[in-house]
C-alpha positions as CSV (number, residue, x, y, z in Angstrom):
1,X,51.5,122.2,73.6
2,X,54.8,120.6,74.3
3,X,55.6,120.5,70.9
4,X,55.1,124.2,70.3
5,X,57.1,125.1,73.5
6,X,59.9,123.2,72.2
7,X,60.4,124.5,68.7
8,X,60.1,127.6,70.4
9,X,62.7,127.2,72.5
10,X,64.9,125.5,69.7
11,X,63.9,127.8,66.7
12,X,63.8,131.0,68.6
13,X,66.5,130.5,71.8
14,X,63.0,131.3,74.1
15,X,62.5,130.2,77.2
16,X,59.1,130.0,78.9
17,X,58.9,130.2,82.7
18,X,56.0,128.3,84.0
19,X,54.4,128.5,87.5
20,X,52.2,125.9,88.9
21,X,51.7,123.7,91.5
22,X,50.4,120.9,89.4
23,X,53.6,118.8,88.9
24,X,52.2,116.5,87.1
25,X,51.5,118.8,84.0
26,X,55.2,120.5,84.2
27,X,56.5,116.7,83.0
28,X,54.7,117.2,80.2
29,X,55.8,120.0,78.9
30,X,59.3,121.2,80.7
31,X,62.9,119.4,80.4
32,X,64.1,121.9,83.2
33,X,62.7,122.8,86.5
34,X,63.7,125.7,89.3
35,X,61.9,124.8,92.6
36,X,61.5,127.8,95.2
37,X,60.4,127.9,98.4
38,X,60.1,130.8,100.7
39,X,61.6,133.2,98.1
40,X,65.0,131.0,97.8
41,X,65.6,128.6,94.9
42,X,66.5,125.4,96.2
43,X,67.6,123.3,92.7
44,X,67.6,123.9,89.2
45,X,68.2,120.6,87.1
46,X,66.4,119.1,84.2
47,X,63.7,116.8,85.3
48,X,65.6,113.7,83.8
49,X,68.6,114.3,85.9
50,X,66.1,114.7,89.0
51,X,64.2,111.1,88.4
52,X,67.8,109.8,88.3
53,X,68.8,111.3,91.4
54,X,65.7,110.0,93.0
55,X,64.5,106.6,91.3
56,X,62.4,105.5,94.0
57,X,60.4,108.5,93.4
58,X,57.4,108.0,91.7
59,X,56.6,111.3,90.7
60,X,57.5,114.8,90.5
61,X,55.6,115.7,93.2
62,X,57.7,113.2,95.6
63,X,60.6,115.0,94.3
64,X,59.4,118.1,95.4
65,X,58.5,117.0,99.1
66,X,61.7,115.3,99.7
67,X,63.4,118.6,98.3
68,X,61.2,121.2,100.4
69,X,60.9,119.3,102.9
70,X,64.7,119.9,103.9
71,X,66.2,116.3,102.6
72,X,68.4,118.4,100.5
73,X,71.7,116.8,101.2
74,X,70.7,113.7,98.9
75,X,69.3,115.9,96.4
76,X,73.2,118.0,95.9
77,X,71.6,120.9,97.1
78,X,73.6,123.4,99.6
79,X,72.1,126.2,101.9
80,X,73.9,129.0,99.8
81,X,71.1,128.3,97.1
C-alpha cells in the first residue's frame, strides 16, 4: 500500500489525505503528517523531522499526546496555528 501511495505521489504530484486515529498505521504509509485538534491544526512536519524533535518518543502516538496535550512550545508550535 505504501508503495502505491508513493509512486502516486511521485509519478502523478497526488497527495492522499488520510484520517485515522490509528497512529501506528500512518508510519507506514505517510512521510508527512498535519495533526488537528478542535478544528485548529497544531503542526504540519514529516514524521522524520517529528521523531527527531522528540527522540525519547517511542511512538507516534507519544508524539501526538505531548503535542495535544499543550506541550507545544518544545514541539515549535505557536498559538497562531
Amino acid at each position: 500500500m505504501r508503495d502505491l501511495l508513493l509512486m502516486l505521489n511521485r509519478e502523478w504530484g497526488t497527495t492522499i489525505f488520510m484520517n485515522t486515529h490509528l497512529l501506528s498505521e500512518v508510519t507506514k504509509v505517510c512521510t508527512d503528517i498535519g495533526i488537528i485538534s478542535k478544528g485548529k491544526l497544531l503542526l504540519a512536519d514529516s514524521i522524520k523531522n517529528l521523531e527527531q524533535r522528540f527522540p525519547e518518543a517511542k511512538s507516534l502516538e507519544e508524539i501526538y499526546f505531548r503535542i495535544e496535550g499543550g506541550d507545544r512550545s518544545e514541539a515549535g508550535i505557536h498559538n497562531s496555528l
